[in-house]
N, C-alpha and C positions, 0 to 999 in steps of 0.2 A: 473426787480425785483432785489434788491438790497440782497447780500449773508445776511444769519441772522449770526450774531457772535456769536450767544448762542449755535452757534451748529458747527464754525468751528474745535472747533477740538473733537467732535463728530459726523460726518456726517455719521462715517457707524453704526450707531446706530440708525438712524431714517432715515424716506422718506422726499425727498425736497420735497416734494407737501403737509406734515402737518406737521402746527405745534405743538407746545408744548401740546398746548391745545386738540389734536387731531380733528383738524377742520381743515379743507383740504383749501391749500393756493392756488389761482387759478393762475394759468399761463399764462401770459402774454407775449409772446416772442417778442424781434424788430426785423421785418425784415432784413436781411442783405444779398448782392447781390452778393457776388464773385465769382470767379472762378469755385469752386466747386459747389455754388448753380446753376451755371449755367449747370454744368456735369448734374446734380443728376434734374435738370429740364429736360429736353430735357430726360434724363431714361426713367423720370417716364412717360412723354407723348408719347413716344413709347410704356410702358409697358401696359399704361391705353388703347391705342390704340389695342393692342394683346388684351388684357381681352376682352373690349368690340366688339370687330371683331371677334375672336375666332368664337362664336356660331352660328354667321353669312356665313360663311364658309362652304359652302357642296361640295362633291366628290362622285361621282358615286352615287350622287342622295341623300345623307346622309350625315349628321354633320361632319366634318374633325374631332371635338372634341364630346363627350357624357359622360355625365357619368349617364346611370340612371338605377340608384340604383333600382327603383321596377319596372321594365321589365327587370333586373339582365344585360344589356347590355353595355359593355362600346366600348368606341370609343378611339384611341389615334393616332390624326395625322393619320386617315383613313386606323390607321388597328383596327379590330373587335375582341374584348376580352371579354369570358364568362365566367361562375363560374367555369367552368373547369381549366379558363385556371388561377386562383387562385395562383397557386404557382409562375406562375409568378411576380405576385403582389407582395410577400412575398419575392421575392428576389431584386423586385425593390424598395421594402421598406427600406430592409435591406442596400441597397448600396446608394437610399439616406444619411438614418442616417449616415452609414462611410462616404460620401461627407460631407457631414454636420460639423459632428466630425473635420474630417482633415481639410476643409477650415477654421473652428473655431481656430482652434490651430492653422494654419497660419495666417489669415488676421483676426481675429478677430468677429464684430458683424458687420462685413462690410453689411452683408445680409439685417442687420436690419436697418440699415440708407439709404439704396442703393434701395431695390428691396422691401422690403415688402411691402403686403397694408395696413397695418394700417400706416405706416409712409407717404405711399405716398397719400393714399387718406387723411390724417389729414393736411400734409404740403401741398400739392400741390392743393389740391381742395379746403377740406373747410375752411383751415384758408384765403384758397387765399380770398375767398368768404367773410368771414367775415372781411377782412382789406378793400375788396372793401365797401361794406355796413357801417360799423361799424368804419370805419377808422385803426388808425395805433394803435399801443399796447399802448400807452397813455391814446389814445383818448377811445379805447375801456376799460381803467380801469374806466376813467373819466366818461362814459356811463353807468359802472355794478354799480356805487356807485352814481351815480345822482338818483334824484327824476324821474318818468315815463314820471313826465308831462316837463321834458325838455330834450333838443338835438332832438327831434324827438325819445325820446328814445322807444318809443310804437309802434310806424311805424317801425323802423329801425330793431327791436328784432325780431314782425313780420314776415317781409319780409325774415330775416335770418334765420330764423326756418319753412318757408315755402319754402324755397329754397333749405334747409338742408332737408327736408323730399320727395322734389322731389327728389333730389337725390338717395337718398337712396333708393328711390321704384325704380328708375331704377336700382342701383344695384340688389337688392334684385329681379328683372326681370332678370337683367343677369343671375347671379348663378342660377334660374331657367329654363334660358335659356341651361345653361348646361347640365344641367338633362333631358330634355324632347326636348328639341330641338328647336328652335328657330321658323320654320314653322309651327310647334303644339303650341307655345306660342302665337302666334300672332290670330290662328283660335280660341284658348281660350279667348282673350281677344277679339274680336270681336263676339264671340257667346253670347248670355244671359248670363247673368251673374249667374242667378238661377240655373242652367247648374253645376255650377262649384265652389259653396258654400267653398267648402273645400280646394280648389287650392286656391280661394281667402283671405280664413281666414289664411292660409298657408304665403304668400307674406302677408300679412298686418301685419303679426306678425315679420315675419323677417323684414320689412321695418323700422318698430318701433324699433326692435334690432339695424338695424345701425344706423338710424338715434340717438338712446341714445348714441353710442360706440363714437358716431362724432362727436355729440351736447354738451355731458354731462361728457361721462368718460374717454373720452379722452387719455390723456400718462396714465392712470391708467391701462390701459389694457396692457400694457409694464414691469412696477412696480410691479403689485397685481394678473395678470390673463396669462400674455406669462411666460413660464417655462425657453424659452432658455437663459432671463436674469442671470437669478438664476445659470442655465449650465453653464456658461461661465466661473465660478467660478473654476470648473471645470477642463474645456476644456482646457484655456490661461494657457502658462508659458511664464516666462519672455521672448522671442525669440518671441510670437505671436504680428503680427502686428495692433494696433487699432490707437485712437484715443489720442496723450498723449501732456500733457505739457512739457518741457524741463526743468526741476527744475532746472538742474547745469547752464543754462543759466541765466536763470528768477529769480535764489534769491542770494539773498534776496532781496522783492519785495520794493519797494518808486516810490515816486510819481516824476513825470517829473521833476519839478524845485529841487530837494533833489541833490546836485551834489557831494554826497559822490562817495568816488571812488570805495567801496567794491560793490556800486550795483549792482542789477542785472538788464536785460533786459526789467524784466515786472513792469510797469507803474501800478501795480493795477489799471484799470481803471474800471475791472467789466463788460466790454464790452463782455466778452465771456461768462458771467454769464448771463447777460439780455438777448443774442438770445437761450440762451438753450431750445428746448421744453420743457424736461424734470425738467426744473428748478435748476441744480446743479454746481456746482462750478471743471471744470476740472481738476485747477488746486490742488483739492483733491488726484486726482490719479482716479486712474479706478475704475468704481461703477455701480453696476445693474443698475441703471436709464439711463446710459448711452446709445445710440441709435448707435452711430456714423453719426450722423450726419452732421457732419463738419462744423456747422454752426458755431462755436467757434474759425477753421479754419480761415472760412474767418473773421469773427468781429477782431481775434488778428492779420491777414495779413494789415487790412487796417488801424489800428493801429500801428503796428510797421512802415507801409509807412508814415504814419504825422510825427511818433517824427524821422525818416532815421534811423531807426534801419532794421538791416536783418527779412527777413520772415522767418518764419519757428519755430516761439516760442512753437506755437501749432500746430502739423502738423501728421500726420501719421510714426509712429514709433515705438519700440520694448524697454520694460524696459532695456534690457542691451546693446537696441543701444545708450539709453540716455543716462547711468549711468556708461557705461564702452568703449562707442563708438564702439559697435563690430557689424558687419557686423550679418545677420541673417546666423544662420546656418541650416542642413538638421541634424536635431539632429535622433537618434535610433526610436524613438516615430514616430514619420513624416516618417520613413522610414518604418516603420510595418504597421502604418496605411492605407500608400498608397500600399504597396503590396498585403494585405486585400484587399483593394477596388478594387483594378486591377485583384483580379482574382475571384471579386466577379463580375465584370463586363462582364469580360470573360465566363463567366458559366452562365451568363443570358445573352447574346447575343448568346452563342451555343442554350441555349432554346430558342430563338426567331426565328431564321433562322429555327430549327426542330420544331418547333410547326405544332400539327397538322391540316388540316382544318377540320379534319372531329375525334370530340369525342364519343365514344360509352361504352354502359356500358350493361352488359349483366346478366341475372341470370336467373335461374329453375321458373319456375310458381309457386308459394308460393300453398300450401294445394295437387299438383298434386307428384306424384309418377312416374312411370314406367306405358306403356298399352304395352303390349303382343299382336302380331299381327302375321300374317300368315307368314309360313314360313321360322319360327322359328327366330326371329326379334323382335328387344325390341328399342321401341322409347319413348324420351323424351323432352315434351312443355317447352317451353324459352320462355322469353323477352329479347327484346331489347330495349335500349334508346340511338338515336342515336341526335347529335349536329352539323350541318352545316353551319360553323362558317366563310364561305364564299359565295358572292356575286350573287353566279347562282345557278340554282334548280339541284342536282345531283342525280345520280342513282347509286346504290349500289347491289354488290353482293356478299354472304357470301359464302365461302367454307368449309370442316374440310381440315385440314392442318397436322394433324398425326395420321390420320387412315379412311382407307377405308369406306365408308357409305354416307348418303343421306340425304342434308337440305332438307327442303319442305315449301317455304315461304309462309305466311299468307298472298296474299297479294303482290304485289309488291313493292320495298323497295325503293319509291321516296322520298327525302328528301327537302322541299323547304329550299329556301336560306335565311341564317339567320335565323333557326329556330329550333323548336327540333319536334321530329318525333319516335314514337312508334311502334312498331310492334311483332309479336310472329311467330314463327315458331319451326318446329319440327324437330329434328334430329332423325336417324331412323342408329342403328346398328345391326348386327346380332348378336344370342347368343355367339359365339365362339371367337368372340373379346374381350369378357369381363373377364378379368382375378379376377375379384373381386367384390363386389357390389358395388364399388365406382368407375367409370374409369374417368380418365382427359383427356379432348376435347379441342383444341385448334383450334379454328375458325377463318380465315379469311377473313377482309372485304376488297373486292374489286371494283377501280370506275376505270372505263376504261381499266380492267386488270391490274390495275397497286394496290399493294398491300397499304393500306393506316393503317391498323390497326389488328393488333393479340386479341383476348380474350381469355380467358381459362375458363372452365366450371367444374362441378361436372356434368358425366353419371349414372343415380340410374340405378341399375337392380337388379333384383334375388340374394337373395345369392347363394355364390359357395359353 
């Protein structure tokens, strides 16, 4: 796709993908093979390889990975994580976004050309797919603007959109495989189907979402629907590393046979314009549409090899390493953000190592009081709710811990593993310890003698 000049030198005013007319211009990209594509190949089918492996993966009888959300259980690399254990999550949240943050301001939207999946399943799978079927970016414009009844264009469209929707159901089975497990995925799809009405309307609805995201809206999900495009705005100062043209090389731009001598390196040849997914012109400068792809990379490396000019026209670089030639520096910004992130990491790894296996949460019997018993002895009904957020069935015993007196279990306190477990019992003090109607009890749960969890209580008794 050839740049439109009605809009080069308003490009941050509008989206490459419409134009004037606000009629969405379809993207075309040509294949090109270098270096880089060759990196960012080989990522991605390692990556695609983890996703889809991932939920296949059990330990100790269980998914390495789980996240399901409505049996509240997650799994991460075969340690067990419950709603308790929440704040975790909140700190791991937190220190992604600073990773995020600081990699952004250093290397740029490298994440988005490199590792994401919308980039890698769009580039890597299904456009592969439709250059196979459909041919090369030509041949497929020559195809969308032909009449049905030629090229085979009714067979070919077909076969690519029933190909595209396989896909997608197995994705859409992955990420459900995440959820529920992949052993329970497979007894669902082999039981009746009637069985299971609502897990199936479930997948068919998502299956339908990628397969539009993949078939249909493609880099718009980049442009109009991902926010980190927008962030980056942001994020980048001159110093962060993306994806850049070398203007003090490149201009002023003419074409090969021009043999003035003021020119510059770049041959406008537009070569880096045609493999853009996103359809944009790099040598604009840095723009939301931009993926980092490097497919611009390679089109200007193989370029500058025919006419013997140096690589590196287009290449990975920092505004004022182009413009001023300056090495990247560890500027104040990079040096707060990573000390943030360093002791935000450190303070969720102390809470991982002290996590406990065993959560409990304790309170008075809701409508009960105080019973007055012989003696002269005043005892008060409890609950417990307790969480065994490890592998084996355990046994638990509660003691008071600052002050003389006597649990009396409902019950013996087994807890199976991986589970949660209820129980009531009675604490039981004499009159003469109670220095007020309210006294604090502070209870201890113990597995194998060994102290695993403190509670603390409200004792009701008599006023004094």
């Amino acid at each position: 796709m050839e740049p439109n000049e009605t809009y080069s030198k308003d490009f941050r005013g509008h989206l490459s993908t419409v134009d004037a007319a606000g009629k969405r211009i379809w993207i075309y990209p040509k294949l090109i093979k270098g270096k880089l594509y060759k990196y960012r190949t080989i990522l991605s089918y390692v990556l695609l390889a983890i996703l889809f492996g991932l939920p296949h993966i059990y330990a100790h009888g269980e998914p390495f990975v789980l996240f399901n959300i409505i049996e509240r259980k997650f799994i991460i690399f075969g340690q067990i994580f419950w709603p308790q254990d929440f704040h975790l999550f909140v700190f791991g949240m937190l220190g992604f976004v600073l990773f995020v943050i600081v990699f952004t301001v250093i290397f740029g939207r490298f994440f988005c050309g490199w590792i994401c999946p919308q980039t890698i399943f769009l580039e890597m799978v299904f456009r592969k797919i439709e250059r196979f079927i459909e041919g090369d970016h030509n041949a497929q414009k020559k195809l969308n603007q032909g009449k049905w009844s030629e090229n085979n264009k009714a067979l070919k469209k077909t076969a690519k959109h029933i190909v595209f929707f396989g896909i997608s159901y197995l994705v859409a089975n992955t990420f459900l495989a995440y959820i529920i497990g992949s052993e329970e995925l497979f007894r669902i799809q082999t039981d009746n189907p009637a069985n299971h009405l609502g897990g199936l309307a479930a997948i068919t609805i998502f299956s339908f979402a990628f397969y539009g995201v993949f078939a249909f809206f493609r880099e718009q999900v980049c442009t109009n629907v991902c926010p980190y495009g927008r962030l980056q705005g942001v994020l980048l100062d001159r110093n962060s590393i993306l994806v850049a043209y070398d203007y003090v090389r490149g201009e002023p731009r003419g074409k090969l046979s021009d043999k003035t001598n003021d020119k510059g390196d770049c041959v406008n040849c537009h070569a880096c314009v045609r493999v853009c997914p996103t359809g944009i012109d790099i040598r604009n400068g840095t723009q939301l549409e931009c993926v980092n792809c490097t497919a611009c990379i390679d089109a200007c490396d193989e370029i500058m090899d025919h006419v013997n000019k140096p690589k590196g026209l287009i290449r990975y670089a920092s505004e004022n390493g182009i413009a001023l030639k300056e090495q990247m520096t560890y500027t104040w910004r990079l040096k707060l953000y990573t000390l943030v992130l360093s002791l935000l990491l450190i303070f969720l790894g102390v809470l991982l190592v002290t996590r406990a296996d065993v959560a409990a949460r304790m309170m008075r019997t809701p409508g009960q009081t105080y019973q007055l018993l012989a003696h002269d002895r005043i005892s008060n009904l409890y609950n417990i709710k307790l969480v065994n957020k490890t592998r084996k069935n355990i046994h638990l015993d509660l003691k008071l811990e600052n002050m003389k007196g006597e649990i009396k279990q409902v019950g013996v306190v087994d807890v199976p593993k991986e589970s949660y477990f209820q129980t009531s019992f009675f604490i039981t003090l004499k009159n003469e310890q109670l220095k007020s109607r309210k006294t604090k009890v502070k209870i201890g749960i113990y597995e194998n003698g060994k102290r695993v969890d403190v509670l603390s209580a409200i004792f009701l008794g008599p006023s004094i």
